[in-house]
C-alpha positions in Angstrom: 192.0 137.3 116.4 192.8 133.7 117.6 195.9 132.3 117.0 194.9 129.4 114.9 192.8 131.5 112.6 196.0 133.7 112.2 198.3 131.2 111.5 195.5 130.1 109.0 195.4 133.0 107.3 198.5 133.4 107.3 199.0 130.1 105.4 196.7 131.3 103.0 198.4 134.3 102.0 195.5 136.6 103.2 194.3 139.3 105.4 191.6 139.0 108.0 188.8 141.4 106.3 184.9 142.1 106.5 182.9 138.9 105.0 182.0 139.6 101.3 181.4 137.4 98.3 184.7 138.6 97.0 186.9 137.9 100.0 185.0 134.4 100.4 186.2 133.3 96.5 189.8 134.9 97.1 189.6 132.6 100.8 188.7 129.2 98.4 191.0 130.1 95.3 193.9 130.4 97.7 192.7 127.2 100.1 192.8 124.9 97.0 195.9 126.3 95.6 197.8 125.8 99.4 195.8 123.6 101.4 195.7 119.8 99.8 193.0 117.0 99.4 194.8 113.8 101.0 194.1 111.0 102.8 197.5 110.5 104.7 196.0 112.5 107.5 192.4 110.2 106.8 194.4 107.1 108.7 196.4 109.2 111.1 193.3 110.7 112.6 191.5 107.2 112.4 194.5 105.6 114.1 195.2 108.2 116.6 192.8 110.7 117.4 191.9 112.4 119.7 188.9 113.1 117.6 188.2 111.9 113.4 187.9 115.3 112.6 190.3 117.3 114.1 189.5 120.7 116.2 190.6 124.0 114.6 193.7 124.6 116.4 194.7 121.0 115.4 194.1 121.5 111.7 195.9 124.5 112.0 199.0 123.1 113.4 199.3 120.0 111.2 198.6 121.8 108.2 201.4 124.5 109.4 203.9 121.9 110.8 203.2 118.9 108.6 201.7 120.1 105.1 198.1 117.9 105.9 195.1 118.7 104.4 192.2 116.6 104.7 189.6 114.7 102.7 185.9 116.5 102.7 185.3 116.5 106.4 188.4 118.0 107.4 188.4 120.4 105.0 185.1 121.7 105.1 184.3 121.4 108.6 187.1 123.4 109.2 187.1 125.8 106.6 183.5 126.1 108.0 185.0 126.7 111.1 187.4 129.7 109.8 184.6 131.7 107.4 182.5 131.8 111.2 185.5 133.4 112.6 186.0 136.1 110.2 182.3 136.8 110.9 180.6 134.8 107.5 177.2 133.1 108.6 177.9 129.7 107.4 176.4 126.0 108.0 177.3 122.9 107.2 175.2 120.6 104.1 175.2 116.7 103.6 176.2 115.8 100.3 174.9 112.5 99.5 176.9 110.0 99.5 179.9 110.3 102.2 180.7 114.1 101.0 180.0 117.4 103.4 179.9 121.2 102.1 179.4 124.4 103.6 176.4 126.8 103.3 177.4 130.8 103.0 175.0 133.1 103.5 175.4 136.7 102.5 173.7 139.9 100.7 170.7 137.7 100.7 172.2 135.0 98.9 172.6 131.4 100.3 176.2 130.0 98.4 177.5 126.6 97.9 181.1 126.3 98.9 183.5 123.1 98.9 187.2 123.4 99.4 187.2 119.3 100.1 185.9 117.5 96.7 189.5 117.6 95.0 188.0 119.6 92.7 188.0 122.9 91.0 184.9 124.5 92.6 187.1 127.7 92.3 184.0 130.2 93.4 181.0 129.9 95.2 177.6 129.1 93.8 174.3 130.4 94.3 172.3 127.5 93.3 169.4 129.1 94.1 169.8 131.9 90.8 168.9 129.5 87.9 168.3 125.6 88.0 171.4 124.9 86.3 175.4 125.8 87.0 178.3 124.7 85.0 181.9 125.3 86.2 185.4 124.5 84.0 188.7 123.9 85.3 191.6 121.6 84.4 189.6 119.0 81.8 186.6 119.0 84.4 183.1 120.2 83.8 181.2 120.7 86.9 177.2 120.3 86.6 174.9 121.7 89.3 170.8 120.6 88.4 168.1 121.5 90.3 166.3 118.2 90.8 163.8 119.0 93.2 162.9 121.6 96.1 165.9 121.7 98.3 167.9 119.1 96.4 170.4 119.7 93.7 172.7 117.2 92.1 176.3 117.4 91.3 177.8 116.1 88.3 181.4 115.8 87.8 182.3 115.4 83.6 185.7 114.6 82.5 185.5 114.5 78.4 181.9 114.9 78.8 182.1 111.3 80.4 180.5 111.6 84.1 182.5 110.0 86.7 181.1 110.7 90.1 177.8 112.2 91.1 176.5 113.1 94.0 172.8 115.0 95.9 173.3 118.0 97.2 170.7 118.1 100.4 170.3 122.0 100.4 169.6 122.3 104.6 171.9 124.0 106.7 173.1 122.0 109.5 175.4 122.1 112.7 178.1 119.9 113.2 176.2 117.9 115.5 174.0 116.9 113.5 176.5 115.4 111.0 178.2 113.3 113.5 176.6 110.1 112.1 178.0 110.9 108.5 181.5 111.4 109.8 181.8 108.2 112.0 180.3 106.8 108.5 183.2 108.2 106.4 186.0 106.5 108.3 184.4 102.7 109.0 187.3 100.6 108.2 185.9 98.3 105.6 186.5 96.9 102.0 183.7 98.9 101.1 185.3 101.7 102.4 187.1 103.0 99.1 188.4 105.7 100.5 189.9 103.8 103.5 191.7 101.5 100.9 193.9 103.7 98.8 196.2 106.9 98.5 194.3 110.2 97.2 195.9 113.6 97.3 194.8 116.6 94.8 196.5 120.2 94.6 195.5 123.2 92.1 198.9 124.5 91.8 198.3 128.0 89.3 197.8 126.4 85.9 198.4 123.0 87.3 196.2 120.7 88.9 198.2 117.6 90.7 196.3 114.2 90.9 197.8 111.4 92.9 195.9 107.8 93.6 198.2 105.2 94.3 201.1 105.2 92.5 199.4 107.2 89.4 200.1 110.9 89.3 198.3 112.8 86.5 199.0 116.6 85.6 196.2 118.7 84.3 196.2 121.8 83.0 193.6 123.3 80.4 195.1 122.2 77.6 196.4 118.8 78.1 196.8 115.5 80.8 199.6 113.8 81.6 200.5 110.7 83.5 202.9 109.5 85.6 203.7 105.9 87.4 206.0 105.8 90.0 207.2 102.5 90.7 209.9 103.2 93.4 208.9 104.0 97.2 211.4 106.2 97.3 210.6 108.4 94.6 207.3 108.5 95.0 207.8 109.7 98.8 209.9 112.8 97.1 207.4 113.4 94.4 204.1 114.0 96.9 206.8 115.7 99.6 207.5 118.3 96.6 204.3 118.3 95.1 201.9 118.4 98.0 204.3 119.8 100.8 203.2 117.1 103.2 205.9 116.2 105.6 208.0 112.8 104.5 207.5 111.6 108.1 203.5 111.3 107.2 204.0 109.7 104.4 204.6 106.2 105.1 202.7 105.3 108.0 200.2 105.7 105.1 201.4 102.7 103.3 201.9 100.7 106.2 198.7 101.2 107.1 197.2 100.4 103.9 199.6 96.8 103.9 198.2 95.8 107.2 194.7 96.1 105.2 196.0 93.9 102.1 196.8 96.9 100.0 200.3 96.6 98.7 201.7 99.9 96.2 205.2 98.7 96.4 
């Protein structure tokens, strides 16, 4: 076994074993309890490189060294990356807009897995079996409709209010072929939400951690609460405990952010 997909499994808390549906929603319960959604390693990678989304052996080592995660490319391209490894037949699908899954295919089944929405997609789903899927986790309903042949959309609820949703093109695809959609991701614009402001999510057991800006909110299934740090320091030692992301990461993240007009402290 390669190194990087040891040390990644290692991280994970798992065993290398043969693909099955079980091992695959044992490999995404355990990535979004220990691998976070952030975008401190967003502007890093925009910044310096070598490539937007980094290699394997790269994630691997930042996530091991440095606590990073990812936003949706990262994560899924690379989680992608490890299920081929252990031997899963997996592709990549567009999620319109600006969001990238993974297709598994097994026993005959083809499965929708995302380990890089910040959300609890906790299993895989075979959107195929009936036209309509509905997932709970921490306050969230998750919606999956069949809308047409080949396209499905996703509807994320929050006290049956829908926040964010998002068309699921159902066609596996190489990385290649999603090149475009990455280089789209990271264009450093106003328009660019996700280029403007701090995001970081972790499913901690019971818990589910929420960060944008300087507003953390903590889930569980019963109740939400909110917290506003107003104190760089603080808030630096809350997402270093919470997310496990090394302090020295941390800041270049505001600073980059200032340099764009985006002030937190």
């Amino acid at each position: 076994m390669k190194t990087a997909v040891r040390q990644y499994l290692q991280h994970l808390r798992l065993e290398e074993e043969l693909p099955s549906i079980n091992y695959l929603q044992r490999l995404i319960q355990h990535h979004l309890s220990l691998v976070p959604y952030e975008t401190f390693s967003k502007f890093h990678y925009y910044l310096n490189g070598p490539e937007l989304v980094p290699s394997l052996p790269d994630f691997v080592k930042n996530l091991t060294e440095r606590g990073w995660g990812g936003t949706c490319f990262t994560l899924n391209m690379n989680f992608a990356r490890l299920l081929s490894e252990l031997g899963f037949d997996c592709s990549l699908v567009r999620v319109q807009p600006s969001h990238l899954a993974i297709m598994v295919r097994i026993n005959g089944k083809r499965l929708y897995v995302d380990v890089g929405y910040g959300s609890p997609i906790t299993k895989p789903v075979e959107l195929e079996a009936k036209p309509h899927h509905v997932l709970h986790g921490f306050g969230e309903e998750i919606i999956f409709t069949k809308i047409r042949f080949g396209e499905y959309e996703i509807d994320r609820r929050s006290n049956g209010k829908s926040f964010v949703k998002k068309l699921i093109k159902w066609e596996p695809l190489s990385e290649e072929q999603i090149s475009h959609d990455i280089d789209e991701s990271y264009v450093d614009s106003e328009e660019n939400i996700t280029m403007r402001r701090i995001t970081a999510v972790r499913f901690n057991g019971h818990q589910c951690f929420f960060l944008r800006n300087r507003t953390m909110k903590v889930m569980t299934y019963r109740n939400i609460s909110e917290l506003q740090i107003n104190e760089q320091e603080k808030w630096i030692n809350l997402i270093h405990e919470v997310y496990q992301i090394d302090r020295n990461s941390i800041e270049p993240a505001l600073d980059f952010l200032k340099k764009r007009g985006v002030n937190l402290f």
